[in-house]
KOLKOLFI-164194 format. One record per residue: residue number from 1; x, y, z of N, C-alpha, C in turn. Coordinates in nm, 4 decimals. Layout:
<rs>
R   pos        npx        npy        npz       capx       capy       capz        cpx        cpy        cpz
R   NUM          X          Y          Z          X          Y          Z          X          Y          Z
...
</rs>
This chain:
<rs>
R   pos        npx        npy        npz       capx       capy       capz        cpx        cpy        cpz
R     1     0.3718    -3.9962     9.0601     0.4331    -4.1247     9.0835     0.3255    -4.2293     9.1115
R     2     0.3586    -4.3648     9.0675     0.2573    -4.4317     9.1036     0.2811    -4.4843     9.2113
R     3     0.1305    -4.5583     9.2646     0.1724    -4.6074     9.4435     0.1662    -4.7854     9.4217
R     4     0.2085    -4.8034     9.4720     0.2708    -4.9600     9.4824     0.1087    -5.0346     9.4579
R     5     0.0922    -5.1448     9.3627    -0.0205    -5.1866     9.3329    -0.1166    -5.1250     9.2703
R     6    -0.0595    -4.9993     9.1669    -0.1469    -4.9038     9.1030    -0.2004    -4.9941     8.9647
R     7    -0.1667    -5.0753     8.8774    -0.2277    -5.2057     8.8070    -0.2741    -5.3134     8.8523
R     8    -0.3054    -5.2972     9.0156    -0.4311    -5.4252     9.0769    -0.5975    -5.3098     9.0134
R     9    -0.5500    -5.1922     9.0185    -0.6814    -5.0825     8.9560    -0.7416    -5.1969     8.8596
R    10    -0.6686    -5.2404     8.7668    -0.6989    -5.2917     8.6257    -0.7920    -5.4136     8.6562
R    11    -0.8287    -5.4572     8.7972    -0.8551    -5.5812     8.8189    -0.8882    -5.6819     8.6868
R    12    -0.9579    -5.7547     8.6337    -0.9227    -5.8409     8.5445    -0.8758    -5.8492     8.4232
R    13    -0.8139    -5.6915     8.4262    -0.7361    -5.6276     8.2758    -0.6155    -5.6334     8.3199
R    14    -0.5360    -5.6724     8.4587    -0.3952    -5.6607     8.5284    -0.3318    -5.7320     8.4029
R    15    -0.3860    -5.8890     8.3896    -0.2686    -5.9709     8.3533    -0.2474    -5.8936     8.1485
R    16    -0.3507    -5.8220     8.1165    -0.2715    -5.8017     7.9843    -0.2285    -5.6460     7.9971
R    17    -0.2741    -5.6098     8.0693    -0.1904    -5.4583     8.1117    -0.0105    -5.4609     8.1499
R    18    -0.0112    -5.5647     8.2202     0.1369    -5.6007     8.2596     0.2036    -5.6683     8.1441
R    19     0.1231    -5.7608     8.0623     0.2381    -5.7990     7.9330     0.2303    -5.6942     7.8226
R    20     0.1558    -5.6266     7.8271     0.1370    -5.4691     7.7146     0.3299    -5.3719     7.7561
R    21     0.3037    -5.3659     7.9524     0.4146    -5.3089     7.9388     0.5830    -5.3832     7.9543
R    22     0.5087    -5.4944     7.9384     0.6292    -5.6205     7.9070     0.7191    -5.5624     7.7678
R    23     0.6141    -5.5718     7.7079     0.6262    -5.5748     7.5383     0.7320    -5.4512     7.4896
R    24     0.6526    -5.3255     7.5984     0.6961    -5.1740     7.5711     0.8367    -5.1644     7.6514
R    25     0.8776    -5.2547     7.7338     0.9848    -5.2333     7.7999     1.1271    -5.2454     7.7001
R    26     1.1038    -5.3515     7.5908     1.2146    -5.3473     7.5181     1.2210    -5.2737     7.4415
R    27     1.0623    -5.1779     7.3672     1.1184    -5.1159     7.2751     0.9646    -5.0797     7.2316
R    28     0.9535    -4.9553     7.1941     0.8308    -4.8846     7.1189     0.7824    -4.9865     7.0263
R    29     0.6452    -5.0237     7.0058     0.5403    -5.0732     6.9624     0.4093    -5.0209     6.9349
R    30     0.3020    -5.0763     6.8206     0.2243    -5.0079     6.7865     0.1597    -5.1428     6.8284
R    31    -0.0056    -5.1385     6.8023    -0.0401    -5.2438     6.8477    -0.0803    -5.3774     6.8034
R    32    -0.0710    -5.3887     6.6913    -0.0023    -5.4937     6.6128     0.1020    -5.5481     6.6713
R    33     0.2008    -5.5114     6.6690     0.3500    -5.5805     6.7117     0.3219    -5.5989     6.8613
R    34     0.2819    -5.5467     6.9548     0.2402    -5.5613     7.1152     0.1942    -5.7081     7.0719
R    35     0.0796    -5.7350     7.0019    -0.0293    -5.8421     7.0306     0.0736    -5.9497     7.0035
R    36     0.1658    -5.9523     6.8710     0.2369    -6.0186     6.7858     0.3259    -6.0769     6.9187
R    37     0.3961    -5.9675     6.9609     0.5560    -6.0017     7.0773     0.4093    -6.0337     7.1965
R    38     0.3446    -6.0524     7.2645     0.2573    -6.0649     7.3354     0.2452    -6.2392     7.3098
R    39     0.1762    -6.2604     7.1961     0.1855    -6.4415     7.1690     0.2876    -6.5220     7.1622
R    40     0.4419    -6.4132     7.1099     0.5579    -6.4985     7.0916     0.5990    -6.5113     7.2945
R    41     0.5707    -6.4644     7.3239     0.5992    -6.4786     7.4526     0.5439    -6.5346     7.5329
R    42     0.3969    -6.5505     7.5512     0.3189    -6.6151     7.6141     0.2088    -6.7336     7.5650
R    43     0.1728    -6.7863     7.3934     0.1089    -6.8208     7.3479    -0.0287    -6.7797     7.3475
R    44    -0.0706    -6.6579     7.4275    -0.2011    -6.6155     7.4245    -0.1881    -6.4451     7.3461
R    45    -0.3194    -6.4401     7.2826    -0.3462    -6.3403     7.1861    -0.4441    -6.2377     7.2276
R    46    -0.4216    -6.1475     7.2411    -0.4775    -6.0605     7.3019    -0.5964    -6.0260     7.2214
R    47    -0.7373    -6.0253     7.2294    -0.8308    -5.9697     7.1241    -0.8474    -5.8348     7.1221
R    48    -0.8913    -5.7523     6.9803    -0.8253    -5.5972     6.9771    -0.9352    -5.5114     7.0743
R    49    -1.0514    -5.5703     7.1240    -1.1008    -5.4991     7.2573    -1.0371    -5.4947     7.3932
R    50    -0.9645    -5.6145     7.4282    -0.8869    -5.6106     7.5029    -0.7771    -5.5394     7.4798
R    51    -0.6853    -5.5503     7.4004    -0.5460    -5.4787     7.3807    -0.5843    -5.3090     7.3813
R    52    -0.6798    -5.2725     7.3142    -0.6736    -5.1259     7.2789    -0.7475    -5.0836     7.4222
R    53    -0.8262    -5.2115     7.4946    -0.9010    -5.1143     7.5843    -0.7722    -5.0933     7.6716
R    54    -0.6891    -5.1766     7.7034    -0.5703    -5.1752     7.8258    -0.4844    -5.1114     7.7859
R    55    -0.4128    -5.0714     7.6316    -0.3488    -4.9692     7.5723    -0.4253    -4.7912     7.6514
R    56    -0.5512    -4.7923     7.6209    -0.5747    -4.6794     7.6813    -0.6410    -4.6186     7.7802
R    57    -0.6091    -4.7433     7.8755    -0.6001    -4.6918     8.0624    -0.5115    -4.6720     8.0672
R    58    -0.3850    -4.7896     8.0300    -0.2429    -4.7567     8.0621    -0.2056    -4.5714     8.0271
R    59    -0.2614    -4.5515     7.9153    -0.1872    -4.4103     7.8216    -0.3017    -4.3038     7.9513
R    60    -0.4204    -4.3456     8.0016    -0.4605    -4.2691     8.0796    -0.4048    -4.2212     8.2021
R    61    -0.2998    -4.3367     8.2967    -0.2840    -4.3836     8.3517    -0.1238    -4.2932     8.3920
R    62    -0.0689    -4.2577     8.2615     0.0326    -4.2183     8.2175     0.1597    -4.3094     8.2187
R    63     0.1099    -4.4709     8.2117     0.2457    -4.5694     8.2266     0.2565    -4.5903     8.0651
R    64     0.2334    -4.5431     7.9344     0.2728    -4.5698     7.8134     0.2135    -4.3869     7.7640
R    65     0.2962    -4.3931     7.6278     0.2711    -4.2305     7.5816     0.2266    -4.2614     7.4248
R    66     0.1737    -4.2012     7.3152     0.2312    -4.2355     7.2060     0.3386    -4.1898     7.1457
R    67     0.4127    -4.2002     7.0851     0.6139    -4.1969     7.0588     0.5565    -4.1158     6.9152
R    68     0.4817    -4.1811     6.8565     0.4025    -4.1470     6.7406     0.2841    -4.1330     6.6873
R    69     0.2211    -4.0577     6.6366     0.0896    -4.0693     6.6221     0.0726    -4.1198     6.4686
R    70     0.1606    -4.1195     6.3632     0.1122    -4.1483     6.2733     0.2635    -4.2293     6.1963
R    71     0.2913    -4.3983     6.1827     0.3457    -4.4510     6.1035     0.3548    -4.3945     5.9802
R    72     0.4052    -4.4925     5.9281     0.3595    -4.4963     5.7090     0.2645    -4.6395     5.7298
R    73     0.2547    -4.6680     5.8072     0.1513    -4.7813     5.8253     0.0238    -4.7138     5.8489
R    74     0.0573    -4.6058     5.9503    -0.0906    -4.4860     6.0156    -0.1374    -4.5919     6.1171
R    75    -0.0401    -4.6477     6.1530    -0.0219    -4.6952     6.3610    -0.0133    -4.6086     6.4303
R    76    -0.0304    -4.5837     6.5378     0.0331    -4.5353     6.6509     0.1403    -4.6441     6.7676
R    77     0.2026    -4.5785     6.7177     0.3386    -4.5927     6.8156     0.3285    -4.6316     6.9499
R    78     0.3364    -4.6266     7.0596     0.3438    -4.6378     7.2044     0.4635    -4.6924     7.2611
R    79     0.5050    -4.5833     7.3902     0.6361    -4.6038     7.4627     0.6218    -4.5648     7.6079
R    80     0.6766    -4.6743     7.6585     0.7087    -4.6991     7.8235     0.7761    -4.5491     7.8408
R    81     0.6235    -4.4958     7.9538     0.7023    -4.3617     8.0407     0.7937    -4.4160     8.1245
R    82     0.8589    -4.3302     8.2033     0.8987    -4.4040     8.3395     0.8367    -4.4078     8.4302
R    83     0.7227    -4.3689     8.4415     0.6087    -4.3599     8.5849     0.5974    -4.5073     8.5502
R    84     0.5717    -4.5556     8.3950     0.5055    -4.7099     8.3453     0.6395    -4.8168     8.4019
R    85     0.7236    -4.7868     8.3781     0.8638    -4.8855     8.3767     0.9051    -4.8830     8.5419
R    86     0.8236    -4.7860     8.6653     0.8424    -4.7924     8.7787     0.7361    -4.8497     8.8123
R    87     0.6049    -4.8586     8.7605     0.4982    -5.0030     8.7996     0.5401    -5.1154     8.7733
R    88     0.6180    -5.1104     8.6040     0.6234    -5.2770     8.6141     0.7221    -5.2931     8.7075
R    89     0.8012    -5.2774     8.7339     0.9462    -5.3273     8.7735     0.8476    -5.3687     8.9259
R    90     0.7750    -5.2749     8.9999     0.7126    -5.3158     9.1196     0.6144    -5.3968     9.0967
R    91     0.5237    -5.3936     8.9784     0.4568    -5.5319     9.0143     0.5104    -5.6469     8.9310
R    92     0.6456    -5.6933     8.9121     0.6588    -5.7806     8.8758     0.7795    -5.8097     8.9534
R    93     0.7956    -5.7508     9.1321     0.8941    -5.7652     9.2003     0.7651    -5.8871     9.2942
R    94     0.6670    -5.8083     9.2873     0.5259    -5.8511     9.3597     0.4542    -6.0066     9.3203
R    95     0.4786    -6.0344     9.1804     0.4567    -6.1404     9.1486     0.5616    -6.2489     9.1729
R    96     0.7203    -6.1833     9.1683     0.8486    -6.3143     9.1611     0.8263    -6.3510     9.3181
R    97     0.7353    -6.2486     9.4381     0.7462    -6.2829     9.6227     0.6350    -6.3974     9.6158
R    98     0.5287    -6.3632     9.4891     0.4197    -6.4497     9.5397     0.4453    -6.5931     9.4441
R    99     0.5193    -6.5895     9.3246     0.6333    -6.7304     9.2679     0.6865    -6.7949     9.3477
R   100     0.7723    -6.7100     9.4516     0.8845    -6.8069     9.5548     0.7677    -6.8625     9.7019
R   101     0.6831    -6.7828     9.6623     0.6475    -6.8505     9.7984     0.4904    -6.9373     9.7205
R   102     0.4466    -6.9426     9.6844     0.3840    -7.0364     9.5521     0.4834    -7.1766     9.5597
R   103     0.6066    -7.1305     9.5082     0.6911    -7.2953     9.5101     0.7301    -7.3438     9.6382
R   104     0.7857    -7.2166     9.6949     0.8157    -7.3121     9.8476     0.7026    -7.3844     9.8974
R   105     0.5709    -7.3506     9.9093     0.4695    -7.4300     9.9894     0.4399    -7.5707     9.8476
R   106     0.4585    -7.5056     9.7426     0.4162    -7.6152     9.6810     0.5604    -7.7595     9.6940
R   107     0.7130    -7.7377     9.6969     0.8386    -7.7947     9.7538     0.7776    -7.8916     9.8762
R   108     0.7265    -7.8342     9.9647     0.6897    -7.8500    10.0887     0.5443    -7.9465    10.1319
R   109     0.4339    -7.9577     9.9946     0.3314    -8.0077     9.9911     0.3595    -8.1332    10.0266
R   110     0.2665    -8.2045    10.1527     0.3226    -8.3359    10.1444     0.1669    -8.4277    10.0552
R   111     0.2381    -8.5166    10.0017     0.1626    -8.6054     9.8699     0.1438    -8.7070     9.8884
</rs>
């Protein structure tokens, strides 16, 4: 099981480690389509040292598996374990505490 803050490990690989298992949460992806649903979502593009290096901590990590090893493309596949889908859900419970309280002080800023 992972322990609460087990993708702060990733330190400056967190923020594309967490949209990698963004991506995998709706649905198996190879890494093409990750990078692809990755820009439609955020406007930033993951470069393929980055994506493949955070593809395989995560798969080290055991929060993604490959589903497939070989397309008709000759992709590999990748799919949200549930050890992976019980990090994100916690660190992205971790980010909406540090959002609300981000806006409240910013609500509250006097100008």
């Amino acid at each position: 099981m992972p322990k609460r803050d087990d993708l702060n490990q990733f330190g400056r690989f967190t923020e594309p480690a967490v949209l990698i298992l963004i991506s995998l949460a709706e649905c198996p992806r190879h890494g093409y389509a990750i990078a692809r649903d990755i820009y439609q979502l955020t406007g930033y593009k993951p470069g393929p040292g980055t994506l493949y290096g955070a593809l395989g901590r995560l798969e080290t990590r055991g929060f993604i598996r490959p589903q497939s090893e070989n397309t008709k493309e000759g992709r590999c596949v990748y799919k949200l374990t549930s050890i992976g889908q019980k990090a994100l859900g916690e660190r992205l419970e971790a980010m909406a505490a540090v959002g609300r309280i981000g806006r409240n002080r910013l609500d509250g800023c006097p100008i």
